[in-house]
Structures are given as structure tokens and as C-alpha cells.
N, C-alpha and C positions, 0 to 999 in steps of 0.2 A: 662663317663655316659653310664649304658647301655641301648642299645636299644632294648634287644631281648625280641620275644614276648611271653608269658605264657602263657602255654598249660593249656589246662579246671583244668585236671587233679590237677596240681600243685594249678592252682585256687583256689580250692576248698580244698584243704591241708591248703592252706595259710591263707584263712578264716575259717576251724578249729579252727587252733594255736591262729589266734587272739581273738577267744573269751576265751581263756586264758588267753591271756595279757590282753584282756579287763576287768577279771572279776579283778586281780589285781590292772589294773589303779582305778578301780569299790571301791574295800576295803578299798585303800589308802587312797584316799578321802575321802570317807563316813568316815573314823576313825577320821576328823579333824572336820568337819561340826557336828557329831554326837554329839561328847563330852561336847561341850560348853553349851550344853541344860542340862546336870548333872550334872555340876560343883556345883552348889546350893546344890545338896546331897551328891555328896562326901564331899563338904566342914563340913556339917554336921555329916555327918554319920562319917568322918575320923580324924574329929576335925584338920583341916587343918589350921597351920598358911597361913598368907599371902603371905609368899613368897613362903610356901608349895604349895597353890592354884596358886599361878603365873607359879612357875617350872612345874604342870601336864601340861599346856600348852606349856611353854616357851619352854623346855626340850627337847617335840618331833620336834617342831620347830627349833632348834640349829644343834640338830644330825641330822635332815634330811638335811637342808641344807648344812652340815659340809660335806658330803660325797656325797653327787650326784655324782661331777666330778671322783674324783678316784674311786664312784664304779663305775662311766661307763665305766672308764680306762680299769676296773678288766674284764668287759663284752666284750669288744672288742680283750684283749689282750688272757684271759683263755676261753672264748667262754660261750655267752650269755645265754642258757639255764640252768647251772651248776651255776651259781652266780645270777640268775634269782631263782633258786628253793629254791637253801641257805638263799636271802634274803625273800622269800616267809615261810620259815621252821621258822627262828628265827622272823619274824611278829605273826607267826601262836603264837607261843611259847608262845610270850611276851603281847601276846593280851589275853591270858590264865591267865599270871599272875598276870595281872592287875587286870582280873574279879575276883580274888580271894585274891588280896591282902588285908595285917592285919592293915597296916598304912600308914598316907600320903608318910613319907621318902622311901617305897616298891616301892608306887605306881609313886613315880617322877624318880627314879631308872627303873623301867618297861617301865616308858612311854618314857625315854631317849632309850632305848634299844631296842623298838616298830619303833621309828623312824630311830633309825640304819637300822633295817630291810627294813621298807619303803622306805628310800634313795638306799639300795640295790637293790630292784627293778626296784622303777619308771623309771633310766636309761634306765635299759634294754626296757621296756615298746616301748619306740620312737623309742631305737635301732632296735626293732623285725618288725616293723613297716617302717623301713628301708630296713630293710632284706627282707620280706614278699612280699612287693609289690613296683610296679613302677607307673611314670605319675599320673593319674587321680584316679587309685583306692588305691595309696596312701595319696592322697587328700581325697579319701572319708574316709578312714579308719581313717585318722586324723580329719574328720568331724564326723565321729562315735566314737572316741576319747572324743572330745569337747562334743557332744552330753550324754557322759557319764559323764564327768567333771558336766556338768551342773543339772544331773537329780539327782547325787550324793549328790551334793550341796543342792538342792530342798530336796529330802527328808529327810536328814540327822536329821534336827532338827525336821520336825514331828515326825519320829519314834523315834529319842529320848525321843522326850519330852510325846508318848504313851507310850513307854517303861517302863520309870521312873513314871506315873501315874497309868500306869497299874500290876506294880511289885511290888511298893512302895518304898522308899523312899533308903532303902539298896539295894536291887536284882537289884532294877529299872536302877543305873547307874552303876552296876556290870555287868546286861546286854547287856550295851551298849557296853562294851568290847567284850565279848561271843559273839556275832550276825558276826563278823570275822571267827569264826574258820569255821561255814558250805562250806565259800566262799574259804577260805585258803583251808581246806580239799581237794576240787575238784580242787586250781589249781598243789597243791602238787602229785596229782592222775593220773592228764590229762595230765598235763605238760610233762611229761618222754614220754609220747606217742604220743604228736601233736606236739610237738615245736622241729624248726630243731635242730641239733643237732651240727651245725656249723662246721667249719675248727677242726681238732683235733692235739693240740701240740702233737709232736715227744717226744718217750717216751726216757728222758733220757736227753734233751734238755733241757738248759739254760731259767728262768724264767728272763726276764731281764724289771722289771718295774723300775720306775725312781720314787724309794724311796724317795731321798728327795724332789723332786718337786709336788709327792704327800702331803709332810707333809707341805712341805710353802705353796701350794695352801689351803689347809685345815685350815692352821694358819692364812691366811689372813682372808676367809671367816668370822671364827669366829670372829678375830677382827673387823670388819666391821658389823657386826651383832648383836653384844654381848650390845654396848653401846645402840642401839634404841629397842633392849629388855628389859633393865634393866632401862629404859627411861620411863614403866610404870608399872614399880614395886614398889609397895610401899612401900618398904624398899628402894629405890633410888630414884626415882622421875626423872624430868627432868634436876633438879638443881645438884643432887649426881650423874650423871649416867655418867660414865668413857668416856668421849666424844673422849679423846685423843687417844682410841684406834683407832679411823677413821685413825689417820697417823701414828698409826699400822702396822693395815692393809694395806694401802696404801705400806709402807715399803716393806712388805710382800709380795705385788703385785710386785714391779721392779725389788727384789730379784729371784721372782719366773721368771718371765718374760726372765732376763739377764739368770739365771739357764739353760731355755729352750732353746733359741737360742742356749747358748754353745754346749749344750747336743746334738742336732740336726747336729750341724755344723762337730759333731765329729762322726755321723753315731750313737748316742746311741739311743736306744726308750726311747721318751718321753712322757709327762700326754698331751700336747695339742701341736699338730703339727704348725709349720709354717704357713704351706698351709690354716690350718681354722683361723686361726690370720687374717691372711691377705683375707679371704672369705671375701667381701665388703657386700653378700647376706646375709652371716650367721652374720657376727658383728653389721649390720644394724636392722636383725631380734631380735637378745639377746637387742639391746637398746630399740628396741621396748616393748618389753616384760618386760625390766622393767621399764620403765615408766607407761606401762598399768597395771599392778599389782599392783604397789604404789599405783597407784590411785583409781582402783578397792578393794583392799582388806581392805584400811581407810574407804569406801563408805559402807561396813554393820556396820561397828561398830558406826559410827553417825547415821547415818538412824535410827539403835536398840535403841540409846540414845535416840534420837528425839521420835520415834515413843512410847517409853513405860514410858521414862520421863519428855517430854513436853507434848505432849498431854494425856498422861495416857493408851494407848491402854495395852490390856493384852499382855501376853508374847504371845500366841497360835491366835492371830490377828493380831497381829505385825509380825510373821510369815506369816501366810497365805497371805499376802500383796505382801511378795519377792517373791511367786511362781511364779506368772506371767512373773517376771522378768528371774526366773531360766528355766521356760517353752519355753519362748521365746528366751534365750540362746539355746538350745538346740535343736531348730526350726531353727534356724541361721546357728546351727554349722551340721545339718544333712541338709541344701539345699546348704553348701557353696563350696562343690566338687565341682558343677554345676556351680555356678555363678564364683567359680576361672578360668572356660575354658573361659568365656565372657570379666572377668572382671583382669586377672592376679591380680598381686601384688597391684592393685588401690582397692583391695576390702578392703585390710587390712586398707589402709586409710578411705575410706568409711566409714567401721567399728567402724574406734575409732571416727569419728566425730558424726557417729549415736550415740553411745554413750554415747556424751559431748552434744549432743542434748536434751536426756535424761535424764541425769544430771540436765542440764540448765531449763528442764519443773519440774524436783521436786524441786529444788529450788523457781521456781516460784510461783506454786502452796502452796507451805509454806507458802511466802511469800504474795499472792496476794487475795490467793481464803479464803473463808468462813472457818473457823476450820473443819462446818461439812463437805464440798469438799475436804481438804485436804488429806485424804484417797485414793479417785477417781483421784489426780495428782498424785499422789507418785505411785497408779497401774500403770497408762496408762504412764506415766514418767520409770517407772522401766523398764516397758516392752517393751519400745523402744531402754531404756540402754542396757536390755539385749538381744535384737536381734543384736544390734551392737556388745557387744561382743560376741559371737555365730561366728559372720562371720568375726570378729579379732584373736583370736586366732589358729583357725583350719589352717585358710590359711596360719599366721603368721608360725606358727611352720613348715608348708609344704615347704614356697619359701625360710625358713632361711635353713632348710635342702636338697633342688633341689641340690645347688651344691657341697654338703658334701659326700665325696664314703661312703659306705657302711662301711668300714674298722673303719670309724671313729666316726659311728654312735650311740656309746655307750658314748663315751666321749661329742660329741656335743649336745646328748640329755640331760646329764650332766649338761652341760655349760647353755643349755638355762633353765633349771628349777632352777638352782642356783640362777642364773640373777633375776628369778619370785620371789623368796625365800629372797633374798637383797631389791631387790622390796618394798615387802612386809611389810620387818621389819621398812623399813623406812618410808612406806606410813601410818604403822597403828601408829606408834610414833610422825609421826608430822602433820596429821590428828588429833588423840587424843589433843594434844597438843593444836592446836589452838582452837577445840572445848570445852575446861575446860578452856581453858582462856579468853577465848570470852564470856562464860556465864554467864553473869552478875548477872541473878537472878536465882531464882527456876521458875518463872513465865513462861507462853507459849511464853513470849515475847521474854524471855532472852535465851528459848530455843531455838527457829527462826532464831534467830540472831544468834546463836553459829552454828546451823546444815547452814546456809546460807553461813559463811565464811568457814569452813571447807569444804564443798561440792566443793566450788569455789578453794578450794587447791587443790581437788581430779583433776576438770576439769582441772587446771594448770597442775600436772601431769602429765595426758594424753596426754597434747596438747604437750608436751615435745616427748612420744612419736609418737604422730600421725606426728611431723617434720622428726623424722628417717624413719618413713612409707613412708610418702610424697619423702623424697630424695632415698627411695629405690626404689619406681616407677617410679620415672624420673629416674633412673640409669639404668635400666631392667625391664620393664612389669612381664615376667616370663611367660608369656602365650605360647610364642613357645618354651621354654624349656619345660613345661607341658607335651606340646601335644607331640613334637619331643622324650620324652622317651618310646611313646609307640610304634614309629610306626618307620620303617627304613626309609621310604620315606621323602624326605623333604616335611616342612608345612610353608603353608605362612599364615602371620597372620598380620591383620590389624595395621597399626600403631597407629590408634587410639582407646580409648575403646569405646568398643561393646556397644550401644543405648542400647540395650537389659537389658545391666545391670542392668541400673540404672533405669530402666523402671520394671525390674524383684523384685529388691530391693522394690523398693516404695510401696506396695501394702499393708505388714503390716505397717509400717509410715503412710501411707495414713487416714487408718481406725483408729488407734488411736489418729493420730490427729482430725479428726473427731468426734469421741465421747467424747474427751476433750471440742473442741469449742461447744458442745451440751448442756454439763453441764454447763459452762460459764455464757452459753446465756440466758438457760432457766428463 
């Protein structure tokens, strides 16, 4: 771990570069949030079957997840800004063809080849972030990170769905592709001239990447992922959806696994070292991550259900409802630099229980308050969820990376967005799941009762990983590794967590619990 201290100079290079990486984390996201608001006009405008419409989602979904890991290999081993711009060049490309594509089969083709690119970068993204900064102001940049994830999220679907109203019905989600390339432009421009330029392989010298252990890691993934995608495709359903691949994948995992060790043992380079297998900090982090994902990312698609098909709200209210939730993420994740020095690795726990807190009050409010109240639980309910995640993931991704070198930071940035990506596909599949089969009627009753149990899957999730959080704070705070990489001096740091915290924390909790129990009462 190093401890040396950053000169102004470099400072200030560093926070350059990263608002490069930043603007990339910035498009990637925006290109998944944005889309789902035009799905309704492509489906139209491209005369898309079903499964045509399934795959412009499924598609970029697959390919990103399928390569995370070996493109971070690629960034750690050929040097991050070179596979940072390639995956930046071929998103720019692919985001081009989409807006201009002639038909669905183009456009599921494009959108497969968009998320190639995407998974090329995002690696890099954490890795630069790694490289860039140390201590605390790598805390904060992962909270300006998060801060970006969330604002991303937030606006994605307004300006979509202005976009597609304002364009009309063809331009409108042709644009939504376009609105990429100004962002792409400038990091393809900037990039060559801010972002370091890393180690440089010896001309002449031996490429020695661990070919197969790239292809079983990627082979598992997909297996693992393929069945809870095709699990709500309506050409498979939950009943046809290839379940078996789960022990697949799994296969593909102890294949991959025994692969590695060997490979290691014998001095070869490998896709995922030893050392980070066995990281207690970083394996406890990737668990965390995907249980909060499952759980998180099942939690818009009921809510969307709930909000525009049980009670009736329009599409563009039933929006406007999450902002609070994404603002307040993003309020979370730009003050959690801060409260990580008070509060170490107990923030992330904090985090996910604020969150299930959250949960727990839109559930209630569903269930208990007036139809017309219901609106004013699900804000004040979101916006407590999303403060909690705000100050879960920033930290999460910072203490799972504390004790990961530099060297490896392409690959375990990899590893943890994979993990989100598995997550993911699982939470929105058996979320979905119990929510169509829970609802009995068309009725608000029936709807109540379906977003009620599936809400309560999401919180099971969570708590799944808010246990891995829990036993990585009792394992290591993380507070005086924080502090100790910035400063050569030793730091003594309280054994217990800092009053401040939690006393820091409470203040938006506070107010929204407060203006919940107002309406109640009234």
C-alpha cells in the first residue's frame, strides 16, 4: 500500500483525467436508463417482434456483463488508457449505428456491439480511479462516481422521454442514441492528452494473457446469466427458460477456478490472481454488491408496474416520483468521502439498512395510507432508499478496492461490476416473477398485493447483502487503512464508531420521517 504524498501539481492532473473517466462512466449509464423510455417507438417505428424488443435490451446487457472481467485483464496487462479509448471509439461507433439503423435485427446487432464497447471501458473507469488517487480522495472520487451513477439514472428517462416527444416518434428514439457521440467526441479528444499513459510493454516482448481462462470466465458468466434473461422473454417465459444452465455455469466456475490456481502455481499470468480470491475485503465487497443490485435493480421495475398499472399514474409522474430517490442518491454518494473517515466500512451497513428502511416505508405506505397519500410514501420512502444507497455503494466499491494494488485494478474493477451485472439479472427475474404471479387481479387491490411481496423480495436481497457488510465491519472497520494511505505517520483511530456518524447521517432520515408522520396525522 503506498503511502506517498501527492504533490498539488499531479493533484490537479489527476482530477483532469478524471473528468474523463467521469464523462465515460457519465454515457454508459445514461445509454441504459435512457433507452427504456423509446422502446414503445422503436417497437413501432421498427416493427419489432417480441423477442426482437427483448434482445435491444437483453443484448447490451449480456455483452456487457460477458466481458467486464477480461476487458479489465486487457487494461491492467496492455495499459489502461489504449483499451480505455478502443472501448470509447467502438461505443462512439455503435451508438452512431443504432441511431441510424434500417431494422430491429441491425439494431439488436448494434446494441450487442454498443455494450461490447461499454464493458471495454467501464473496467477501466475504477481501474483510473485506482491509479489516480489515494486514501480519502479516492473515496471522494468514488463518491463523485456514485454521484454520477445516480444523476445519470435521474435524468435518463426525462430526456428520453423529451427527446422522443420533442422529435417525434422516429428521430425521437434515434436520438436517443445520438445524444452519445458529443460525449464520446470529447473523451476520444481529451483522453490522448489527460489520462496517464501507464507502464509501457517492451517492444518485442511476449503478450502472455491466459486465453483460456479468459474464455471459461466469459463462458460461465454467460451461463449464469443467459437463463434469468430468457426467464422474461416471451418467447420463454419462466417455465421454458433454460434453468440448467445455472450448473453450467457453475461447472464453468470450478473449471475456471482449478484453471487458475494451476496457472499461478506455475509462474503463468493469470485473469484473476490468488491474492484477490483470497482479499477477505474485496470478496466480502463483490457479495455485497450483488445482493444490493438484485435487490435494487427488481425495485424500478415493480414500483413502474405498481405506479402506472395499479394506480394509473402517467408514464412522465411515475417518473418524476424516482427523482427524489436518484437526488438523494447522489446526495449520499457526494457527502460519503466524509462520513467513510468517521464511520469506516459501518457506513456501507448503515447504508443498506437505510435503504430497507426505505423499502419497508413504500411498502407501507401502499399498503396502509389513502390511494391519494400513496404518491407522498413512495417520495419520502424512495428518498430515504436512495440516500441509503448513495452511501452504499461509493464506500462499498472504495473498502472492496483499499486492499487491491494498483496492478490489479483493472481486473477487480471487472470482477465487482460483473457481480452487479449477475445481480441484476437475477433480481429483475425473480422480482418480476413473483410480482405476475402474486397478482391476482387488474384491480389496485391485486396490484398492492403483488408490488407488496415482491418489494419484500427486493428487502430479502438486500439483507442478504447487508450480512456480508455486517461481517466485513466486524472483520476490519477500514478507517485507519483510509487515513494511513495518505499520511507516512501512524494514525490512531478509535475502536469504536465515531457518535458523529450516526448523528451526521440522521439529519435527512430525520426530516422525512417527519414530513411522512405530518401527512398521516393530518
Amino acid at each position: 500500500m503506498s503511502k506517498k504524498r501527492i504533490q498539488p501539481q499531479q493533484r490537479n492532473e489527476a482530477w483532469k483525467a478524471f473528468s474523463v473517466v467521469m464523462a465515460a462512466g457519465f454515457v454508459g449509464l445514461l445509454s441504459v436508463s435512457i433507452v427504456n423510455v423509446a422502446l414503445p417507438s422503436i417497437e413501432k417505428s421498427l416493427h419489432a417482434t417480441p423477442t426482437q424488443f427483448q434482445w435491444i435490451v437483453a443484448g447490451y446487457a449480456v455483452a456487457f456483463g460477458l466481458l467486464l472481467v477480461p476487458s479489465g485483464r486487457f487494461g491492467d496487462v496492455l495499459g489502461r488508457r489504449p483499451v480505455f479509448l478502443f472501448g470509447s471509439l467502438l461505443f462512439m461507433l455503435t451508438s452512431l449505428a443504432c441511431g441510424f439503423s434500417t431494422s430491429a435485427g441491425v439494431l439488436v446487432v448494434m446494441r450487442v456491439l454498443q455494450g461490447i464497447g461499454a464493458s471495454v471501458t467501464t473496467p477501466q473507469v475504477i481501474g483510473f480511479i485506482q491509479e489516480l488517487f489515494q486514501g480519502r480522495e479516492r473515496a471522494h472520487a468514488f463518491g463523485i462516481f456514485g454521484m454520477v451513477v445516480s444523476i445519470s439514472s435521474a435524468i435518463g428517462p426525462a430526456l428520453g422521454g423529451a427527446l422522443v416527444s420533442g422529435l417525434g416518434p422516429d428521430w425521437g428514439w434515434r436520438s436517443v442514441f445520438l445524444v452519445n457521440i458529443p460525449f464520446s467526441i470529447f473523451i476520444l479528444v481529451m483522453g490522448p492528452k489527460l489520462l496517464p499513459a501507464g507502464q509501457k510493454r517492451e517492444k518485442g516482448s511476449k503478450l502472455n494473457l491466459d486465453s483460456v481462462g479468459l474464455v471459461l470466465m466469459a463462458l460461465g458468466v454467460l451461463a449464469l446469466m443467459l437463463p434469468f434473461i430468457l426467464a422474461t422473454d416471451p418467447s420463454y417465459g419462466v417455465a421454458h427458460a433454460p434453468w440448467y444452465f445455472i450448473g453450467v455455469g457453475l461447472l464453468f466456475g470450478a473449471l475456471f477456478t482449478s484453471w487458475e490456481l494451476w496457472r499461478e502455481s506455475n509462474n503463468h499470468e493469470v485473469v484473476m490472481p490468488r491474492s484477490l480470491m483470497k482479499n477477505q475485503g474485496f470478496t466480502l465487497g463483490s457479495a455485497v454488491s450483488t445482493g444490493f443490485f438484485a435487490g435494487w435493480t427488481g425495485l424500478f421495475v415493480v414500483l413502474t408496474l405498481y405506479l402506472q398499472e395499479g394506480i394509473g399514474m402517467a408514464a412522465w409522474i411515475a417518473g418524476l416520483l424516482q427523482v427524489p430517490l436518484a437526488l438523494m442518491g447522489a446526495y449520499g454518494s457526494q457527502r460519503s468521502a466524509t462520513w467513510m473517515a468517521r464511520c469506516g466500512r459501518w457506513l456501507v451497513f448503515i447504508g443498506l439498512i437505510s435503504t430497507m428502511v426505505g423499502l419497508a416505508l413504500m411498502i407501507g405506505s401502499a399498503v396502509l395510507l389513502p390511494e391519494k397519500f400513496v404518491w407522498l410514501g413512495i417520495l419520502i420512502g424512495g428518498a430515504i432508499a436512495g440516500f441509503g444507497s448513495g452511501i452504499t455503494i461509493s464506500p462499498n466499491q472504495t473498502f472492496a478496492l483499499t486492499e487491491v494494488p494498483v496492478e490489479q485494478g483493472g481486473a477487480a474493477g471487472g470482477v465487482l461490476q460483473t457481480m452487479q451485472r449477475i445481480g441484476s439479472s437475477i433480481g429483475i427475474a425473480g422480482v418480476t416473477l413473483v410480482f405476475f404471479s402474486t397478482c391476482y387481479n387488474d384491480s389496485l387491490a391485486g396490484y398492492t398485493h403483488a408490488f407488496a411481496l415482491s418489494m419484500s423480495l427486493v428487502i430479502g436481497l438486500m439483507a442478504l447483502g447487508a450480512l456480508f457488510g455486517l461481517a466485513d465491519a466486524l472483520r476490519n472497520d477500514g478507517r485507519e487503512e483510509l487515513m494511513a494511505m495518505e499520511t507516512p505517520e501512524p494514525v490512531e483511530v478509535d475502536s469504536y464508531v465515531d457518535t458523529r456518524c450516526i448523528w451526521s447521517l440522521g439529519s435527512p432520515l430525520r426530516g422525512s420521517a417527519a414530513a411522512l408522520w405530518h401527512t398521516v396525522t393530518i
